[in-house]
N, C-alpha and C positions, 0 to 999 in steps of 0.2 A: 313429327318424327315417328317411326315405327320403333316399336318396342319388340324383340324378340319374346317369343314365349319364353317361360321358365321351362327346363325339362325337354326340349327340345336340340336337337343337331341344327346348326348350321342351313337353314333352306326349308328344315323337316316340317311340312303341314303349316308352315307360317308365311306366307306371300305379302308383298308392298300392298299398303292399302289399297294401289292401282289396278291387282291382281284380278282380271275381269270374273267374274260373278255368273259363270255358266247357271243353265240351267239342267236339268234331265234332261230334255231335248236335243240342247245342245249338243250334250256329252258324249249321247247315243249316237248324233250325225256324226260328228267328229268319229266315233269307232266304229259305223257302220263305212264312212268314205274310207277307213283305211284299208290297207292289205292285210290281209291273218286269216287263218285257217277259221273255221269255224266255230269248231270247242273254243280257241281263246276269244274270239268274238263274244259268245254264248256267257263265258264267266267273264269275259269285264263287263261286260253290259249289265249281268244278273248283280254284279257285285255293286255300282254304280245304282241300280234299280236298287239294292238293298239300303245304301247310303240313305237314300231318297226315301224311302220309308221312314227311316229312324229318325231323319232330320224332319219330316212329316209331325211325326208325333211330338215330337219336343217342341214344334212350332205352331202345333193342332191346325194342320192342313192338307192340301195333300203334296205328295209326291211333283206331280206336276209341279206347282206353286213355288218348290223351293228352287233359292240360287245359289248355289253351293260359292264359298270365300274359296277355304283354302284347298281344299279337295278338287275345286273346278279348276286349277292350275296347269298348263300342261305338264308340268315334273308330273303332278300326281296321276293326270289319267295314262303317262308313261309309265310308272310305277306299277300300277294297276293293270293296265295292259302286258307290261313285262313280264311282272309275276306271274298271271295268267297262263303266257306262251311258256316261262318257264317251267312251269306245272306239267305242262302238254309236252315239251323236250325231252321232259326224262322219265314219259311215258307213265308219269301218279295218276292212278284211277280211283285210291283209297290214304284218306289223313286221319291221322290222332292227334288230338293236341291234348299235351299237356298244360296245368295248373301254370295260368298268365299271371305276373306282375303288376297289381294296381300301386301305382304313385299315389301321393298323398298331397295334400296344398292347394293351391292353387293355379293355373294355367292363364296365357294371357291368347288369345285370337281373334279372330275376324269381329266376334261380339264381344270383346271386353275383358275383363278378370270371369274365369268361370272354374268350376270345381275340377279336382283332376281324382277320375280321368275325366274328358270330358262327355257331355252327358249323350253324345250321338257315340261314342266308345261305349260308354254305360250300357247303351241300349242294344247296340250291336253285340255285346258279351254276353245278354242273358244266356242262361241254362250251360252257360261258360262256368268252369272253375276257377278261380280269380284268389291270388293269395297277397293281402294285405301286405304293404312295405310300410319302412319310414323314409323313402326316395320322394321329394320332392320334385319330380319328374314326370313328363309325361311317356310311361314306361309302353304303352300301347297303345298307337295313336288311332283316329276311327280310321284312314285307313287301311292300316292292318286290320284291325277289327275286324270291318265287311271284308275282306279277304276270307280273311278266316272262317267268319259266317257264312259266306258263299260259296267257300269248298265244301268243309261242314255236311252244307244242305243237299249239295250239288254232286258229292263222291260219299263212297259206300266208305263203312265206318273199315278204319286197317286195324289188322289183328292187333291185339296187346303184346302178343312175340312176334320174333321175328330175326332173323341174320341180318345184322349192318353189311349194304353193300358199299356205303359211303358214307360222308358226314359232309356239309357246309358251314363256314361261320362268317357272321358279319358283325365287326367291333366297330362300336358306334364311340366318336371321340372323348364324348366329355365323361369324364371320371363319378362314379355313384361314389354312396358311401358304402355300402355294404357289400356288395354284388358285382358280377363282369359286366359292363355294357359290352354285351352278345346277344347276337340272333341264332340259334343253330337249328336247321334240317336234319335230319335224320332220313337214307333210304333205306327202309327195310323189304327182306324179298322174303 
């Protein structure tokens, strides 16, 4: 039987152990045969390419070699691909993130019980600002992470001010202890 992660929604980054096992290669045909503009091409692929790096080093190989569990899912390379398009929608050419969420404990996936967050997050957040919790969660999965890494690198840094021209949120179900399970956007012009 499969075991849901700890810290995770319903579906989120956790797949049946049947969940096939793409590769980079894969990943890339899969978004190169599809239809989409260019720029969101450009950032799934980069972000995917970023995935593959991280999980490189944690596996001391390369890129090519790995075969991504839960991330090779179609939800996720829809994820990944959506977010992207949605980037490109509402015309973001420049992101700031603010100070991320590290969960604490332990996580269960594709290899096992392993630390949270987990260590392809870890890696994807360098030079990230990352504020310790006591949530037993996995509060930033990798990936958001390489999302975030791949705009980051990919879009010019956004002012520190600015006029909200809107807000988004997304309330993730299960109850923390301390904090909203919320995701919130911010546009500023």
């Amino acid at each position: 039987a499969h075991e849901p992660a700890r810290g995770m929604a319903p579906g989120a980054e956790t797949r049946t152990p049947h969940a096939p096992h793409r590769g980079l290669r894969d990943i890339l045909a899969l978004i190169g045969a599809a239809e989409m503009t260019a720029r969101t091409r450009h950032l799934a692929e980069a972000t995917f390419r970023r995935l593959a790096e991280a999980e490189a080093r944690i596996h001391n190989t390369t890129p090519e070699a790995i075969h991504f569990h839960e991330v090779g899912a179609a939800d996720a390379i829809a994820d990944i691909v959506g977010c992207c398009f949605a980037l490109e929608l509402l015309g973001i050419g420049a992101i700031r993130v603010g100070p991320l969420p590290a969960g604490c404990g332990t996580i269960r996936c594709a290899h096992g019980e392993m630390p949270n967050p987990a260590p392809a997050t870890q890696v994807l957040l360098q030079d990230f600002v990352v504020t310790q919790t006591d949530e037993p969660f996995e509060l930033v999965t990798p990936t958001g992470a390489a999302l975030l890494a791949t705009w980051r690198a990919e879009l010019e840094p956004a002012p520190e001010e600015g006029r909200i021209l809107g807000s988004g949120m997304g309330f993730g179900s299960r109850r923390l202890r301390g904090r909203p399970n919320v995701l919130r956007a911010t546009l500023l012009a």
